[in-house]
C-alpha angles and dihedrals in degrees: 000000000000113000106234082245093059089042095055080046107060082034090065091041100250086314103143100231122167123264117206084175082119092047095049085083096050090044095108105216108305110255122192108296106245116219087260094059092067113075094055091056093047093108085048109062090033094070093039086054113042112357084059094020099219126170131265097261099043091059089052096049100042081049092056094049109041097023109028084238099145115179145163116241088250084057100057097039093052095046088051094057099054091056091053093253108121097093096088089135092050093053092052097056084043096054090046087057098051093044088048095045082049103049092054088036084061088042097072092029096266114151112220139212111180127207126199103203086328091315111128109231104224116226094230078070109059082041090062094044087054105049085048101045094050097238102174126162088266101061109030093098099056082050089058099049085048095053125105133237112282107274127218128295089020107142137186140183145158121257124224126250079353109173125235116275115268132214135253093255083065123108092229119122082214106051120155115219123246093243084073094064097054131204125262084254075068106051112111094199092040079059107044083051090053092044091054087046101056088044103056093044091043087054096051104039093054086048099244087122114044135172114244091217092258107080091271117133100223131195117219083210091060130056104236139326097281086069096106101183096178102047091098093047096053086041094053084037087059096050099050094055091046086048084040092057088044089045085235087155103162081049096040091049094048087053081050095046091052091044093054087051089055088055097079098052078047091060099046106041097068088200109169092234100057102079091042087056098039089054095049091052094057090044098054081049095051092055092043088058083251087144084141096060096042095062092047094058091040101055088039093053087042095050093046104034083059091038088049112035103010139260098279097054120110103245090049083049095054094035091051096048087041079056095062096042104105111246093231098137088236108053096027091048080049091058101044096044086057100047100052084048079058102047087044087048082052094049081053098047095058095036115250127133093212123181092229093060083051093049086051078053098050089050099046082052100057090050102048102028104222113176090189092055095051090054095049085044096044089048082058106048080047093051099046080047095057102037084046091060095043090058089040097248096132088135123130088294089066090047090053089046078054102050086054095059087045089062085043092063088043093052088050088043091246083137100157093048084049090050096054079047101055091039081060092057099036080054105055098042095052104117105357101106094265100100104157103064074056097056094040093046082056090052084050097058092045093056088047091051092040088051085051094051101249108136099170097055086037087057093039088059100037088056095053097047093050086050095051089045090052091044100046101023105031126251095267099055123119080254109047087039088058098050085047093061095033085055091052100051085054098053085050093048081055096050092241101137112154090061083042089057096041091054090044080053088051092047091051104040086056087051093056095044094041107102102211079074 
């Protein structure tokens, strides 16, 4: 038969807690507590309070017995706030927001110290939480989902030369439990890859994703691969972080406004190149310190994709564990970059040489420069370029393949050979229906000129694709609206603003008139 001490202590999960069982007996009757009782019963009363969070009543009642402290709840209460104890309700949620930023910090192999309003949390602490809240592997996701927002005066930060957790079972006064170093079930990146994963196969495997026969990655929902679904939301996406920066915010809310609407064709669509695109997006946030941005795409994605497909399809499933991943630039920029390698692994696995696995390519590249990999990069584009003209397939595909190799010879400098590439395309796409690769093969040239310091021919390109945009695609289109601002930002590097204020005025005055306002 259990002993009461082992019974308290299987009650209080392992916690050692003190037992006056023995000194109940000693307690002569409780008589009314004087001013002068309270203070050596401080610790008491503490731990009774809020390091076993019991109720009022309980620690009254468990002071009466043991102790012959015998108190009014008035008395309690205001005893508890002049020690600075009456913010029970704060500490839990304090508490909630540590476990849970420790949890995803874990996640992506982050050691963690946490500080409450400067105050170290000790370790002993969230052990204790755990172990009395019940967080087990099984539920800790749940838990996650539950927790507030951080509050405030909640810091982190990553120790230096800081060991590996250790278990319950270690002789440290300052063990971690397991449940801190979650399982892999836990992992929130382990589970967005698998979630990418299952996708892509799935997609492929219905046949909702086939393979042209040309290398290209199709949608059966879409017409063909030139059916490029996000380009007004990352064009939208790209404006409102330029208007952002200017703290243009009618303007910038009106971009965001326009992006958000290009979201449910997005999610629809299935095309194979939206969730390439919509990664790379928060990941070239993220970088730009964008953090604001990102979590707006990523709970907006997260809401519609389970309001509009369900919350056991694959994209609800990706948007909702991206959700949980903390925007600090490092770790959130960690997970990206890995799921778009995987998404470009899974391209190669089912062979398909798709553009989108080139475009992760391009963007880990940008982030981490690899001469090597441009040139191996640049052999392949050059490859898929000559077998396509041999089997006259020199259609848009091969003008997008194109258009690829054309951003390759930037990246490596080559600018005049990426100019004569991106006037092939602008030519051959004039007037065919496909003028946007126009328009964005004459954005492409003016980058190149501006790089080489010619303003003049770099004016001369950006106004005529602007021109083009507002002709073929309205003024008040994602696209038009981003040459706009980019326009804008190089009249005022060139310390021309009075044409940089008349075309913000242009930009405006078609914010206000446009009725989707």
């Amino acid at each position: 038969m259990s002993s009461p001490n082992q019974i308290k202590s299987r009650l209080f999960g392992g916690i050692p807690i003190q037992l006056a069982s023995s000194n109940a007996a000693q307690v002569s009757s409780a008589t009314w507590a004087n001013p002068g009782d309270w203070h050596g019963h401080k610790q008491t009363i503490k731990r009774l309070w809020i390091d076993e969070d019991r109720p009022l009543k309980d620690v009254m009642a468990v002071m009466e017995k043991d102790y012959g402290l015998k108190g009014t709840a008035k008395m309690y209460r205001s005893r508890i706030k002049s020690w600075g104890l009456d913010n029970k309700n704060n500490r839990e949620n304090n508490m909630k927001t540590i476990v849970r930023k420790k949890l995803q910090r874990d996640a992506v192999g982050k050691r963690s110290v946490f500080f409450v309003k400067g105050r170290k949390v000790n370790s002993d602490e969230i052990v204790r939480y755990c172990k009395r809240k019940g967080i087990d592997p099984d539920s800790a996701i749940d838990f996650i989902e539950g927790c507030p927002s951080t509050p405030p005066g909640i810091t982190c930060a990553t120790p230096h030369n800081s060991p590996s957790p250790v278990s319950l079972g270690s002789s440290s006064s300052n063990a971690m439990p397991v449940i801190l170093q979650p399982p892999e079930k836990l992992l929130i990146p382990e589970h967005i890859f698998r979630s990418i994963k299952d996708y892509v196969n799935g997609a492929v495997d219905s046949g909702l994703w086939h393979d042209d026969g040309l290398g290209n990655c199709l949608s059966t929902r879409a017409s063909s691969i030139f059916s490029d679904v996000p380009r007004p939301f990352c064009d939208a996406m790209s404006t409102a972080k330029e208007l952002m920066q200017s703290r243009s915010f009618p303007e910038m809310r009106y971009m965001l406004s326009k992006a958000f609407d290009a979201c449910t064709p997005i999610a629809k669509g299935q095309n194979p190149h939206s969730m390439t695109r919509l990664l790379m997006e928060e990941l070239r946030f993220i970088n730009y310190g964008d953090s604001m941005l990102v979590d707006m795409i990523r709970k907006h994605m997260a809401a519609l994709s389970i309001r509009l497909l369900g919350p056991g399809h694959g994209w609800s499933r990706i948007f909702h564990f991206l959700e949980q991943v903390e925007l600090e630039k490092i770790s959130f920029s960690a997970v990206i970059e890995n799921c778009l390698a995987s998404l470009a692994d899974i391209f190669n696995q089912n062979n398909l040489f798709d553009l989108s696995a080139v475009d992760v390519r391009l963007v880990c590249l940008r982030i981490s420069p690899n001469p090597g990999g441009l040139q191996r990069l640049e052999d392949q584009l050059r490859d898929r370029l000559v077998r396509m003209a041999a089997s006259h397939s020199e259609d848009f595909s091969y003008q997008k393949t194109l258009y690829r190799l054309g951003t390759v010879m930037r990246m490596r400098e080559k600018y005049e050979v990426a100019i004569t590439m991106f006037e092939e395309i602008s030519t051959h796409t004039a007037g065919t229906g496909q003028g946007h690769w126009e328009i964005r093969s004459l954005e492409q040239q003016a980058i190149l000129h501006k790089h080489m310091y010619n303003e003049t021919s770099a004016e001369e390109k950006i106004r005529q694709s602007l021109a083009k945009s507002v002709h073929l695609l309205g003024s008040g289109d994602a696209l038009s609206c981003w040459l706009k601002a980019e326009y804008e930002k190089w009249l005022r590097e060139w310390n021309r603003h009075a044409e940089a204020d008349e075309l913000r005025a242009e930009f405006s005055a078609s914010v206000v008139t446009d009725p989707a306002v």
